[in-house]
N, C-alpha and C positions, 0 to 999 in steps of 0.2 A: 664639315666632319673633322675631329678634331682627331691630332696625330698624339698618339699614347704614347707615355715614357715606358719602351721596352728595354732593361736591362737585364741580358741575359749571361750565365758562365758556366755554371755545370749542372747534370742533371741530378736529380735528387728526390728525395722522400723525408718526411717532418718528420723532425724530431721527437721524442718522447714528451710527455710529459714533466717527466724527468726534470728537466731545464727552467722550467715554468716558475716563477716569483713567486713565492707562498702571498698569501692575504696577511700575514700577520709579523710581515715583515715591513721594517721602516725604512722610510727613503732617510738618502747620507746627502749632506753635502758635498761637494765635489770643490776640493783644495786646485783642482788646476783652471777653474772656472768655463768648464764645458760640462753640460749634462745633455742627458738625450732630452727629457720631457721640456728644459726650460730653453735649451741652443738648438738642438738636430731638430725637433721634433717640425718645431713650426717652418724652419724652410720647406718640411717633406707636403706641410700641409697649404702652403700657399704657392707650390709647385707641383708637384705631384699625386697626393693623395684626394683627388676630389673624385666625384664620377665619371665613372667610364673609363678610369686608366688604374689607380693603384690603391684602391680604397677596398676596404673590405669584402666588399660586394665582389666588383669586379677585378680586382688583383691580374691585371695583364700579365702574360708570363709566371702568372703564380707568385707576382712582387703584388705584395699587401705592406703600404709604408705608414698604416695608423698604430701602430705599435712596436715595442723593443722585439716582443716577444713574435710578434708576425715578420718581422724584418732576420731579425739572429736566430731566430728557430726554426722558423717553416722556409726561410730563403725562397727560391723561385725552383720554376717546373725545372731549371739546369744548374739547382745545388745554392751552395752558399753565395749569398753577393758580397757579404763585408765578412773579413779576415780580423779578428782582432788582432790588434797592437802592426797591423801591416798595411796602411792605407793602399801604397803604391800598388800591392797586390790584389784588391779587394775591387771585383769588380763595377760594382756600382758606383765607387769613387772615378772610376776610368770613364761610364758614361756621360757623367755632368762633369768632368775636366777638363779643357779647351789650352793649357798652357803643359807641352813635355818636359816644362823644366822642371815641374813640379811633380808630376806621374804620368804614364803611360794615358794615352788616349784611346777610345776606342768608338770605333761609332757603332750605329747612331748616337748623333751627339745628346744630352738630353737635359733641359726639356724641351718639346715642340709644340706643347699644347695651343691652340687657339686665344684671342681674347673669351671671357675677362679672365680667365688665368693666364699663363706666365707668358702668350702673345711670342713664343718662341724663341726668347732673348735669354742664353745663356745664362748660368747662376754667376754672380759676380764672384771674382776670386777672393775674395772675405768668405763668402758663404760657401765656397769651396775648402778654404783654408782650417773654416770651422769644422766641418764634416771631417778633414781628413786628419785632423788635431783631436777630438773624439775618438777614432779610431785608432787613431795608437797609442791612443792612452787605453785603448782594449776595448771601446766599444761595450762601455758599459751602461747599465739600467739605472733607472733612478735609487736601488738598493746598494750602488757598486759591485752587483753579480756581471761576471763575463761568460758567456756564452763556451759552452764545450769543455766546461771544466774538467769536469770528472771521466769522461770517457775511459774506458778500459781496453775496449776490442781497436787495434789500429792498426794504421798501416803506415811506415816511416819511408818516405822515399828521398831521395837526392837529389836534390835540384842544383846541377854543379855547376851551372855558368850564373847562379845567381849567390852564393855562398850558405844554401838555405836548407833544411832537412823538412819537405810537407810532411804534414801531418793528418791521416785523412780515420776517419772515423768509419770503420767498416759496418757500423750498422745501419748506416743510412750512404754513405759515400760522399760524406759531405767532406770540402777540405776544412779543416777546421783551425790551421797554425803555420805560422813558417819558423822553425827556428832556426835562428843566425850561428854559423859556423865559423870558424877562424877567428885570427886576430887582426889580420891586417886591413885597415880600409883603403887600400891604396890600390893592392893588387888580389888575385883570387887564389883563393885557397884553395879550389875544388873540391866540394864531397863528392867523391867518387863511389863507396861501398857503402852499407847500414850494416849492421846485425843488432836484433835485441833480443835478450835474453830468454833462456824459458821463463825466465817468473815473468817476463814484462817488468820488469825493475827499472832497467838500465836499457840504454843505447848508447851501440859504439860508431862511428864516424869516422871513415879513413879520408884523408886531404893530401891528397894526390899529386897537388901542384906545391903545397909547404911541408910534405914528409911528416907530419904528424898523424899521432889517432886522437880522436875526443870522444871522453864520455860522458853523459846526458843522464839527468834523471827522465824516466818514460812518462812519470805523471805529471812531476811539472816543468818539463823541459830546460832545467837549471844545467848548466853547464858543471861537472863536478870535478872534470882534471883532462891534462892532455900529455900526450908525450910523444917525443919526436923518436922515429922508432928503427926505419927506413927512408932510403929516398925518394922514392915512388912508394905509396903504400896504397896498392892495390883492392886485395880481401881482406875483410876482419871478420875470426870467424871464430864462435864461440864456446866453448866446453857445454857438456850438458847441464853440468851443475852451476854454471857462470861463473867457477874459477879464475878460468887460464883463457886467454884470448891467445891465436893466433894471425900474422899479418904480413899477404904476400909481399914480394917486392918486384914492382914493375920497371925493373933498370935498364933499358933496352941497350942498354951502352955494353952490357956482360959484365959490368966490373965487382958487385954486389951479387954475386952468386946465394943466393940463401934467403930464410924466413925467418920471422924472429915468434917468440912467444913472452907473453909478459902475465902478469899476476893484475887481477883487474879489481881487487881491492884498493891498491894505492897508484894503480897504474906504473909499474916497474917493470920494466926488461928485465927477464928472465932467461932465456939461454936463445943463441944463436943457432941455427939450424940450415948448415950449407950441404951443396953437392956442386958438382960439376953441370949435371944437368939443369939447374936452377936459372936457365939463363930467361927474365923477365918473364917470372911467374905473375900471375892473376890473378886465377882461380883457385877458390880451396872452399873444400867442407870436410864436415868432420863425422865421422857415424855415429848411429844415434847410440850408440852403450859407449862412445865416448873415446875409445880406442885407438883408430886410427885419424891421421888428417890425409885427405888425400889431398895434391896440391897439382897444378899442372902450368908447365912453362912454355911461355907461345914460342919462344925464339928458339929456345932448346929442344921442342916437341918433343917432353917428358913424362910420365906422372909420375909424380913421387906417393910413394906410399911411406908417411913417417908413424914410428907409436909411439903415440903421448905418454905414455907411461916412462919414457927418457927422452923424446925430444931426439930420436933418432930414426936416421932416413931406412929404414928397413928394405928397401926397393926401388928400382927406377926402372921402369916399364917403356921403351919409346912408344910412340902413339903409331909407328909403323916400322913395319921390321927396316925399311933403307935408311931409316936415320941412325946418322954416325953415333957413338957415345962419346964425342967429344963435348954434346952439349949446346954446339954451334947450328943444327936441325938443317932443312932442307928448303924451307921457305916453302914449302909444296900443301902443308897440313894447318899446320898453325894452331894449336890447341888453347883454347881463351879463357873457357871456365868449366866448371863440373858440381854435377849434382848426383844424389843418391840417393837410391831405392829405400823406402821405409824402413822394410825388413836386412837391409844393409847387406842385400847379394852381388847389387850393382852398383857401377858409378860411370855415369853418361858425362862424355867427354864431348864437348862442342868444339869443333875446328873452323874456323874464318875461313881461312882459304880454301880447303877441299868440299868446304859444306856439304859438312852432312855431323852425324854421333857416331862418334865410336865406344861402345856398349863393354867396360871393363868388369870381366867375373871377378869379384871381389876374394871369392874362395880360391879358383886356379890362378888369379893374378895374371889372366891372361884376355887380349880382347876377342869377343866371339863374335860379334857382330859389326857393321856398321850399317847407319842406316842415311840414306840421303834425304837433305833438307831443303830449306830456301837459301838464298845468298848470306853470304857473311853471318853465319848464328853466333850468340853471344852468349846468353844465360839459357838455362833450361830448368826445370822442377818440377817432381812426381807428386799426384794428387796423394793425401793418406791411404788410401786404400791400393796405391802400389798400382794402380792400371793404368793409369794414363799419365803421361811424359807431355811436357809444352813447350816449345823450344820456341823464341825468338827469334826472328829473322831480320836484322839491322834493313838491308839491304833491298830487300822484297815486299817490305811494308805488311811483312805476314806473321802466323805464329803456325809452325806445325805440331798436329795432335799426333804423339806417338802409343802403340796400344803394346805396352810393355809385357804382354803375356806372350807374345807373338812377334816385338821389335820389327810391327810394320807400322806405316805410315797410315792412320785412320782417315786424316783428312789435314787437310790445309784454310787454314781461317784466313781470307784476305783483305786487305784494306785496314789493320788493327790498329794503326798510327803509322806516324814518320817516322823512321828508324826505330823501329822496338831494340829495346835491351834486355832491362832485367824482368823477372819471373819471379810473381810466390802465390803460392795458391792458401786462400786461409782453409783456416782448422777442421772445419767441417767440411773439407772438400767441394763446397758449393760454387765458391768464384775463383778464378782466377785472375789476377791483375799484371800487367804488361806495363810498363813506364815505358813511355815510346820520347825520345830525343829532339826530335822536331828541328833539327839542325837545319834541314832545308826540306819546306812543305810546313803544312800545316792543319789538324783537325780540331781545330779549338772553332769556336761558334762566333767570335766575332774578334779576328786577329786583333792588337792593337798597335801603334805607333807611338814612337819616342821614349824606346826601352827593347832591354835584350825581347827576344823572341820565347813567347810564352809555351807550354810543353803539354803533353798530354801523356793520362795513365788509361790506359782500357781496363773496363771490367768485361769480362767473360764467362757466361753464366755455362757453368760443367755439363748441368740437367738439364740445360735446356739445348742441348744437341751441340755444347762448345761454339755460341754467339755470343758477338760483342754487343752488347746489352747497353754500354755508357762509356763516354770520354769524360774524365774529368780535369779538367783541368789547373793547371800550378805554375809555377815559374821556367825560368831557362832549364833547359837540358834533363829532366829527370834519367836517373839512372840506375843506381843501385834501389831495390827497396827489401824492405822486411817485418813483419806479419808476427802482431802480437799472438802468442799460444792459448 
């Protein structure tokens, strides 16, 4: 009985048509001397692609390896296997690789097939080297098309122990990009935050560990400017009109009290924005008519209410009446991030330590509620239609459903990943996605060895009674993410 090459990484659904090589297009040569049909093709066929394991018929795992377009488009039953221009991270380079100095391994090792196919003897590293020399040159077809070009609807997440922003295409959830963050190849720059704008234009990137922001074109992920802004740069959080960005500053040290804002045409610092209470801000968002930013500092347990219209702190709110206004807080609450009701009546305050939301009236500026969570919540966000709140739970490996009519606890989703963080629900209020950390533990389908530790995003389907429906998985640490409009 002969052992099938099963390479598996996330789950998923085929592509459109969309993607597909017209008939009436001409094949290019290829200046770096790798093509799929004349190099990749024939390892897949005198290893892989025969009967009974990844041939059209029987496509194990949903891997069909006789074509570009069955391999980079329909992927397997668990999503994308190859990442263009990203061998390291493209799973099915991780199954037939046997050397971690080269990439991540993962097993099962592959292939395993019986005589007279490949007799179970590893691919030799030429024929490894080939495959993964293809793909980052983008894994392209014999036309020079790359796969996922065009995509519109996505999802930008943070992969900050890898220096990497995924790129996941919400109409199918396939991963479909990693782009490279920072300058330095030495040490890490952390993306820590995303925001992309309402047009889907642009993406902004806070780097956490080097104190800059960077921004991104959305379509082709070209890097267009950066600028160093703060020393912890926390949030970046964007105007309605994608003007004016704002960007916390996570200075746990107190010395940096304040936020800054800058003009995101040329990327320029624009004015400084301190208080006393500002001691290692996070979290911020901004309402939706554009008006205020709400900001909240974990050290300080503050919220700042500033209006945009001059870049002035109009209020500081403590997150509980026993903290001093010195600024210095209590250590008791710890408020970490904050998000806001559609209709912009509320803004839910997530605290780490006391775990639970504290539920800010936007109108009285006063808090009316709190509501208890799971352990250490991080990020939270309201679906569109203002009813339902999801909060992350780092610590508890959960996400709780808040019923915002009512600021009770609907239910608790357990098991959603390893440390959830960030929260965004797309447009239609259909899914929710969870970037979960995976710092220690793991829900990825087939861990790998000789490489940071790979991360997972949960999809969470709203309709279907708030189930996690899919892991997908990406690089180190995801964290921050954001959800084209």
């Amino acid at each position: 009985m002969r052992t099938f090459l099963i390479i598996s990484l996330l789950g998923g659904f085929v592509l459109s048509a969309y993607f597909l090589t017209g008939c009436s297009e001409t094949p290019v040569e290829s200046n770096t001397g790798t093509s799929f049909s004349g190099d990749v093709l024939p390892v897949f066929e005198q290893s892989c692609n025969y009967s009974g394991c990844h041939n059209s018929v029987d496509k194990q795992s949903g891997i069909d390896l006789t074509s570009w377009n069955s391999i980079m488009v329909n992927g397997s039953n668990f999503g994308a296997e190859i990442i263009p221009y990203n061998s390291k991270w493209s799973h099915l380079l991780q199954h037939i690789n046997v050397d971690t100095n080269l990439a991540p391994v993962a097993s099962p090792l592959m292939p395993k097939a019986l005589p007279p196919y490949s007799n179970g003897i590893p691919l030799s590293v030429d024929k490894v080297k080939l495959i993964m020399k293809w793909i980052d040159e983008g894994a392209k077809n014999d036309y020079g098309k790359v796969a996922y070009e065009n995509i519109r609807n996505k999802a930008f997440i943070t992969n900050q122990a890898s220096d990497f922003v995924a790129v996941v295409d919400l109409d199918n959830f396939f991963l479909t990009r990693f782009v490279r963050t920072g300058e330095s190849a030495s040490s890490l720059a952390s993306p820590h935050n995303v925001a992309v704008d309402n047009d889907g234009r642009f993406f902004y990137v806070t780097l956490i560990a080097e104190g800059f922001i960077e921004k991104f074109d959305a379509m082709t992920y070209e890097k267009l400017g950066r600028l160093q802004i703060v020393t912890a740069p926390g949030h970046v959080i964007i105007s309605p009109d994608g003007a004016i960005g704002y960007v916390t500053n996570y200075n746990v040290n107190g010395t940096e009290r304040f936020v800054r804002s800058f003009r995101t045409s040329d990327m320029t610092v624009l004015n400084t924005i301190s208080d006393i209470t500002m001691n290692a801000t996070h979290g911020g968002r901004i309402t939706s008519d554009g008006n205020y930013l709400i900001t909240v500092s974990e050290l300080g347990e503050y919220i700042q209410v500033i209006r945009t219209s001059d870049d002035q702190v109009e209020q500081s709110i403590p997150i509980d009446p026993i903290v001093p206004p010195t600024g210095n807080g209590t250590g008791l609450f710890r408020p970490i991030a904050v998000s806001i009701s559609p209709d912009d009546n509320y803004a839910f305050i997530t605290c780490d330590k006391s775990n639970d939301v504290r539920v800010l009236d936007m109108n009285t500026r006063t808090i009316t509620a709190t509501i208890s969570v799971g352990l250490f919540p991080i990020q939270s966000e309201c679906t569109p239609d203002g009813k339902w709140l999801y909060v992350a739970n780092r610590n508890s490996n959960s996400v709780t459903v808040i019923d915002i009519n009512t600021f009770t606890v609907a239910m608790t989703i357990p098991n959603v990943g390893a440390q959830p963080h960030g929260v965004a629900v797309t447009s239609d209020g259909k899914y929710v996605f969870v970037t979960c950390e995976s710092r220690s533990g793991t829900y990825v389908h087939h861990p790998s060895v000789g490489s940071s530790v790979p991360g997972t995003t949960a999809v969470i389907s709203v309709l279907n009674g708030h189930t996690k429906i899919k892991d997908i998985e990406m690089a180190s640490y995801p964290a921050g993410i954001s959800i084209t409009r």
